[in-house]
C-alpha positions as CSV (number, residue, x, y, z in Angstrom):
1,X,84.7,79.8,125.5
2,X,82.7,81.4,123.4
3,X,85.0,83.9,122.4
4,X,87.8,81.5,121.8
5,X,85.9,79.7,119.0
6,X,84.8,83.0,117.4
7,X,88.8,83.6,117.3
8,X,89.3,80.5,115.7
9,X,87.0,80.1,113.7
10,X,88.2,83.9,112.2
11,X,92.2,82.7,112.0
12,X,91.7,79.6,110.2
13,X,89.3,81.2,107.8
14,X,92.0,83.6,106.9
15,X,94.5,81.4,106.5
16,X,92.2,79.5,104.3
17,X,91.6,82.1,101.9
18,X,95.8,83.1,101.9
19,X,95.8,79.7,100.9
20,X,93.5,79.9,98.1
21,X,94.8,83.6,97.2
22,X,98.6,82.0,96.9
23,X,97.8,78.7,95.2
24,X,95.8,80.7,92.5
25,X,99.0,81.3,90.5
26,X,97.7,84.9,89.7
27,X,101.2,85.8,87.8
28,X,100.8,82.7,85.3
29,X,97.6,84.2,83.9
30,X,99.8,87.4,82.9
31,X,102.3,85.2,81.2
32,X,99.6,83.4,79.5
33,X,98.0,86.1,78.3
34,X,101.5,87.7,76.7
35,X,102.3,84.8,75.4
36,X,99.6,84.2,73.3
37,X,99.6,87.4,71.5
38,X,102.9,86.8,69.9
39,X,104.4,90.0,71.3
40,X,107.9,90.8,71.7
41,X,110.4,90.2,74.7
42,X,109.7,94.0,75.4
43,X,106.3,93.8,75.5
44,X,106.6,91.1,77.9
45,X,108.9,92.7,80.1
46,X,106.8,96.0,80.0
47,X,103.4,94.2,80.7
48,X,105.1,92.1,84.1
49,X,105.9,95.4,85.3
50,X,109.9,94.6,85.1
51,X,111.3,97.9,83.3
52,X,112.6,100.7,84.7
């Protein structure tokens, strides 16, 4: 029994902090952050990690 709670409590703390990690929005901060330099559509693209 003891075991089984150790397990659970481990699982639903890692789901909690998924949760936290996916509602954090860590992309928006990048787009923010572009955005208010006044940089070009390039720089913008280079900085998201979109070029080739």
């Amino acid at each position: 029994m003891k075991l089984f709670v150790q397990s659970a409590m481990i699982f639903f703390g890692t789901l909690l902090a998924a949760a936290l990690v996916a509602l954090g929005e860590p992309g928006n901060a990048e787009v923010q952050m572009a955005s208010q330099t006044g940089s070009s559509a390039a720089e913008v693209v280079a900085l998201l990690g979109l070029d080739d």
